[in-house]
N, C-alpha and C positions, 0 to 999 in steps of 0.2 A: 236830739241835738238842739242846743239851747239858740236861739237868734242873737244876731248882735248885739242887739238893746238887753236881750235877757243879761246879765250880767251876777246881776245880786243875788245873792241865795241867804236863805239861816243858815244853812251850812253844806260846804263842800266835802265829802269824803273822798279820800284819797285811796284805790284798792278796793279792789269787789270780789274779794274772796268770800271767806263766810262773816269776818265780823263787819267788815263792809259794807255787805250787801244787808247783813239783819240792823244794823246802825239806821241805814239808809232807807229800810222801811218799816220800822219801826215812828221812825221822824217823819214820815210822808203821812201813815198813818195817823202821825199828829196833828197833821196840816200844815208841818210844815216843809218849805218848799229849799229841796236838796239837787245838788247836783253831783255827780257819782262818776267817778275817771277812773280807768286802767288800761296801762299799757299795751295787755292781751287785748285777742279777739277771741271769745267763746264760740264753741267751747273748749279752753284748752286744759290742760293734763297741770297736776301739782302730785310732786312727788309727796306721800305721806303713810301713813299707816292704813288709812281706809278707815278706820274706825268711826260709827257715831253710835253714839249711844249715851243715858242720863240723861244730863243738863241741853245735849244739842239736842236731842231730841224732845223734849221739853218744851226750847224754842222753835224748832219748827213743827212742831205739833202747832202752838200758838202763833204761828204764820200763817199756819191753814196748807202747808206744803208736806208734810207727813204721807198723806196717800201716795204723792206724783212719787215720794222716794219711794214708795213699798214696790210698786209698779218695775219700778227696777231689780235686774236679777242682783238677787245677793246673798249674802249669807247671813247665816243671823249668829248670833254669841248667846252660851248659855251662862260660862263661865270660862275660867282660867287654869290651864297645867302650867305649873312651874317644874324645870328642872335644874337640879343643881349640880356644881362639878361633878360628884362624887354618882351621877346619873340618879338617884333618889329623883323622885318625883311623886307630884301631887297634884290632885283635883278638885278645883272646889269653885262651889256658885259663884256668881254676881248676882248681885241684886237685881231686881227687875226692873224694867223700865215703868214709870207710870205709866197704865194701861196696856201692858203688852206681858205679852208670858214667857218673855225674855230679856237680856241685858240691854239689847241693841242687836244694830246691822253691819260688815261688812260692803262699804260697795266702794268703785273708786272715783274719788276726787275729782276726775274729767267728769263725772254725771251728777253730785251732789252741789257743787258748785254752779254746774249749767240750771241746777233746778233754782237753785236762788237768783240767778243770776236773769234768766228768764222771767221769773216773776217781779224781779224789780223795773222789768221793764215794761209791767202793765200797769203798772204805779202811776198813777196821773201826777205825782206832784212832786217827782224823779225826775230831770233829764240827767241823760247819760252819754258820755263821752270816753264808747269803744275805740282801741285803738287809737289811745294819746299818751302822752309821759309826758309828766308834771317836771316841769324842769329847773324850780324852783318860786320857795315861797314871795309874797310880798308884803313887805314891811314898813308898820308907818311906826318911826321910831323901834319900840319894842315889842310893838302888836304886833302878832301877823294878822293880815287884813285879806288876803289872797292868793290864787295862786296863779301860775304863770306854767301854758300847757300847749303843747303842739303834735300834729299826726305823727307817727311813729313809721308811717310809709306813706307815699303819694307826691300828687301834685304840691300839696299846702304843707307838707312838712318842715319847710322852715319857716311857716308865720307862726307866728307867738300870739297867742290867745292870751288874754286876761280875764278872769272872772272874783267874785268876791263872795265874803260870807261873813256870819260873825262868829264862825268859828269853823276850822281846818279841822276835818279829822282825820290821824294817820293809823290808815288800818292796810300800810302797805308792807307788811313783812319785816324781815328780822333787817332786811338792806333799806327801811325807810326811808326816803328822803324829806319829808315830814318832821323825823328824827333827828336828821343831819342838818338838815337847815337849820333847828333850831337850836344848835350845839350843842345836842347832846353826845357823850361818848358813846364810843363800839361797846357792845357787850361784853366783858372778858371770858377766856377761852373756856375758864373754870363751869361756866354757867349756858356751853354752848355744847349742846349734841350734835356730832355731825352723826348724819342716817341716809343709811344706802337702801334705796328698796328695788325690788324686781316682780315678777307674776310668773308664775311656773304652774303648767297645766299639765296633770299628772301626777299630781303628791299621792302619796298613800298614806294611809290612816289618820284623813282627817275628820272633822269630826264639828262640834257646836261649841267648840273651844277654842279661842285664844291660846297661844302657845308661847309661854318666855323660857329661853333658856339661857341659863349662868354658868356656862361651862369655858375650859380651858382655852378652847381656840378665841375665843372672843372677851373671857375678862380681862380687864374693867368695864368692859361692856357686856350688852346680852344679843341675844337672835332672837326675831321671832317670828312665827307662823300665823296668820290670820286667814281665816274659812273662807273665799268669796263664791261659795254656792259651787255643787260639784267639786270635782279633784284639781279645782282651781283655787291658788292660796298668793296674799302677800306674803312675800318672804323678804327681810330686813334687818338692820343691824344699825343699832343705834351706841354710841361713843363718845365720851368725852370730848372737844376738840382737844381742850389738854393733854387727853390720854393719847390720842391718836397724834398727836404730832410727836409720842414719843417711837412710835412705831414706823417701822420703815417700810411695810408694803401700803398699799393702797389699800381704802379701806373696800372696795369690791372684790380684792383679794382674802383682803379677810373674811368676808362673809364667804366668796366660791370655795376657798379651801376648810371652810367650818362645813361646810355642805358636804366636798367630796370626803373629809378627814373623820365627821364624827361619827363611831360604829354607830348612833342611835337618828342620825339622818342619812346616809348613804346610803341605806336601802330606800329609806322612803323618796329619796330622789333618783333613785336608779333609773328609772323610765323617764323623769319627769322634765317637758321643756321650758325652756325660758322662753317667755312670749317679749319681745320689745327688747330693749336695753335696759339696763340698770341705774336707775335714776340718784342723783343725789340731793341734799340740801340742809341748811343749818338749821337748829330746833334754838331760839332762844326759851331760856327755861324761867320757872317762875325763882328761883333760887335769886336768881337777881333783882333786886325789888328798882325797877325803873320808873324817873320821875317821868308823870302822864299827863299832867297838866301844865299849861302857860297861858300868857294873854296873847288869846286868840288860836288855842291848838289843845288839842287831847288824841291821846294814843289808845287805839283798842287792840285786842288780839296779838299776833305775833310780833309789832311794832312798840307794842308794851310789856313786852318780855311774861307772856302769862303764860308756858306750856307747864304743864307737871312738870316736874321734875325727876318723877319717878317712873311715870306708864310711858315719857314723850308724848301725851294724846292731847292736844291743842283744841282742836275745834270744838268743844263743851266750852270751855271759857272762853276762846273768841265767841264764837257766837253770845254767850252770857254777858260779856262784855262790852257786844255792840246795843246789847239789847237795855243795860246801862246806862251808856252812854247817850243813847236816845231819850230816853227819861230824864238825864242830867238837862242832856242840854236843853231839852223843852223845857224844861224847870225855869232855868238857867233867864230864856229870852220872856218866859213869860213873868219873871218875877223883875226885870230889867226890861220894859218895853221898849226905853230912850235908848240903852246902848246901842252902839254900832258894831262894839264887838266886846264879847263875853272876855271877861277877865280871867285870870289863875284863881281869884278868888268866888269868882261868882260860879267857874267849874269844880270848887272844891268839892263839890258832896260826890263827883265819881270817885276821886280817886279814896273819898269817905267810903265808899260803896264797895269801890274793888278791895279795899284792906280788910271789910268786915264778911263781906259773900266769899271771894276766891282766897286769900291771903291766906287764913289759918289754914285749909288745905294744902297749900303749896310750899308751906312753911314745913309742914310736917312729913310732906311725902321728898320735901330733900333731907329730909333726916332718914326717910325710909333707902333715898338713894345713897346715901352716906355708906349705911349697914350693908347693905348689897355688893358692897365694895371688897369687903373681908370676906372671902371663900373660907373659911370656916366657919365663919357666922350663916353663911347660905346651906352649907351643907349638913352643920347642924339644927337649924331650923325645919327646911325641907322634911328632913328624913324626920324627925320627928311629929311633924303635920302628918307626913304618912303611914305612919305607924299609930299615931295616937290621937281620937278625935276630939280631945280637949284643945290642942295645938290646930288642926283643922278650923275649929269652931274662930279660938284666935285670927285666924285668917278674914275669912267670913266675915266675922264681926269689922275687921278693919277694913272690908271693903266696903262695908255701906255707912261704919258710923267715922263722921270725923274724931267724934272723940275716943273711938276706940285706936285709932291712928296714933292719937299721942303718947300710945303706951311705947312706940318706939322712945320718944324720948325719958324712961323711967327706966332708972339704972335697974328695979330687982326685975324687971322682962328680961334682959340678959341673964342674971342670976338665974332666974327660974327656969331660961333656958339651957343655960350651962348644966343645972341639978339632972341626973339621971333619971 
């Protein structure tokens, strides 16, 4: 808890999820000296897929927090089944993680988050302000210079705190106020997954797979199944907003009746319960390329519209992106000693950074999401992975190379597909 006089920071982040929280000590680890706000109190639960693996695990291998996650039950990923309407399906690797004899882990969000979250608060050069909301920036002229925050419960919840920085970062979700303050527009619906997830103990035949499925009950969308250690699985359904506001049940309905409806999950949930309720929440996707910089403010992670566009799997590029942005902005004050606050020019080289590290990626996996759309494109694909391990290998290859990715965009891969 910062003292009165404490005031001044390099910089404030806004939101202590994962890009947040790795923004925030990253820059501590720089020396320099941050201050770090959210609403919650840890540890609290974020609806998501559970997935880390790659790139987040990359950075928190290089946070030094990799063991405290292993510690945790979970599941681990070896690879991915796909299935397609037409029930065809297939199996095929992921890549490995560096240093690990697997993709990644399954665990949930209430305990990957606590692990960062905890550890930012042995950060000497952190204070942290649980349980506030930011209630809006401050601005001198067109800089933002500050923000403006108060207890979320208690005695002091209606005094208004002020604190400062020479730069705001919002790494607070796709509902930023970071965002909004700065006027920036809503995301369009085109470029927004809504994703329903639940936990069901009891699945049968699960397995060191990820599981997406492309079938009838749920296109233009898919379902999926993720491992979390024993015959305990996320189970979820991720959707257009566009698509889904053309449908008239809820989307919890869609997923319970893809459950009870499909002959090739109905048994495997026959026994199987639901542990909690059914969570929901918006996926902004990288398909929308959002401005991230201004004077006096950068956006990371969900707040900068960075998830795939095609797995929905966010927390690789938040975390990549706070870890970014940490490097920008120590650049940033150390090449600018006199300023008081970091300009949109003198923040240029993140959003330099995000175009050239995440961009091509996200660029090409909404082209993969595009294709996923035409149920005859899924179904003749599939089936032919499965029957034929030159089309396999195809897969494979595009999960670990980006540029084997951009064969989606290359009209004779359709051709070649289409040929017998």
């Amino acid at each position: 808890m910062p003292s009165q006089k404490d005031t001044k920071f390099d910089a404030i982040v806004v939101g202590a999820g994962p890009s947040g929280c790795c923004t925030a000590m990253f820059l501590a680890r720089k020396k320099r000296k941050v201050l770090l706000i959210d609403k919650a109190t840890f540890p609290r639960d974020k609806v998501c897929g559970d997935a880390v693996s790659g790139k987040s695990i990359s950075v928190i291998r290089e946070l030094g927090l990799l063991e405290l996650l292993e510690k945790k039950e979970h599941g681990c990923v070896g690879g991915v089944k796909l299935v397609a309407p037409n029930s065809k399906e297939v199996v095929v690797p992921f890549p490995k993680a560096p240093g690990l004899d697997f993709a990644g882990y399954c665990l949930p969000r209430i305990q990957t988050d606590d692990i960062l979250f905890q550890a930012v608060k042995k950060e000497k050069n952190i204070c942290v302000l649980e349980g506030y909301q930011t209630t809006k920036l401050i601005k001198n002229e067109n800089n933002v210079i500050g923000v403006e925050t108060k207890k979320c419960n208690g005695e002091e919840q209606d005094k208004i705190q002020q604190y400062y920085a020479e730069v705001i970062v919002g790494a607070d979700g796709v509902s930023s106020i970071v965002a909004r303050e700065v006027g920036l527009l809503g995301i369009p619906p085109e470029h927004l997954y809504m994703g329903v997830r639940g936990y069901w103990n009891g699945v049968k035949g699960l397995s060191n797979n990820i599981e997406l499925f492309f079938i009838d009950d749920v296109l233009p969308g898919y379902l999926w199944i993720f491992p979390m250690g024993g015959e305990k699985a996320n189970v979820g359904l991720g959707i257009l907003a566009s698509d889904m506001k053309k449908r008239k049940k809820h989307p919890n309905s869609v997923l319970l009746d893809a459950l009870r409806n499909s002959k090739m999950l109905n048994e495997r949930f026959s026994s199987a319960k639901l542990e909690g309720n059914i969570g929901a929440w918006t996926i902004p996707l990288g398909s929308y390329k959002r401005e991230n910089t201004g004077d006096g403010w950068l956006l990371v992670g969900d707040a900068a519209s960075l998830v795939d566009p095609f797995s929905g799997e966010g927390y690789g590029n938040a975390a990549t992106s706070g870890k970014i942005a940490a490097e920008c902005i120590d650049e940033a004050i150390a090449q600018n000693p006199n300023a008081q606050n970091l300009t949109k020019t003198m923040l240029a080289k993140y959003s330099q950074e995000i175009d050239k590290l995440l961009r091509p990626e996200m660029e090409t996996t909404y082209k993969l999401q595009r294709a996923t759309r035409m149920k005859f494109l899924l179904n003749i694909f599939i089936s032919k992975a499965a029957s034929k391990p030159e089309f396999r290998k195809i897969i494979i290859d595009m999960l670990a190379s980006n540029e084997e990715k951009k064969k989606v965009q290359d009209p004779l891969f359709y051709i070649k597909l289409l040929l017998p």
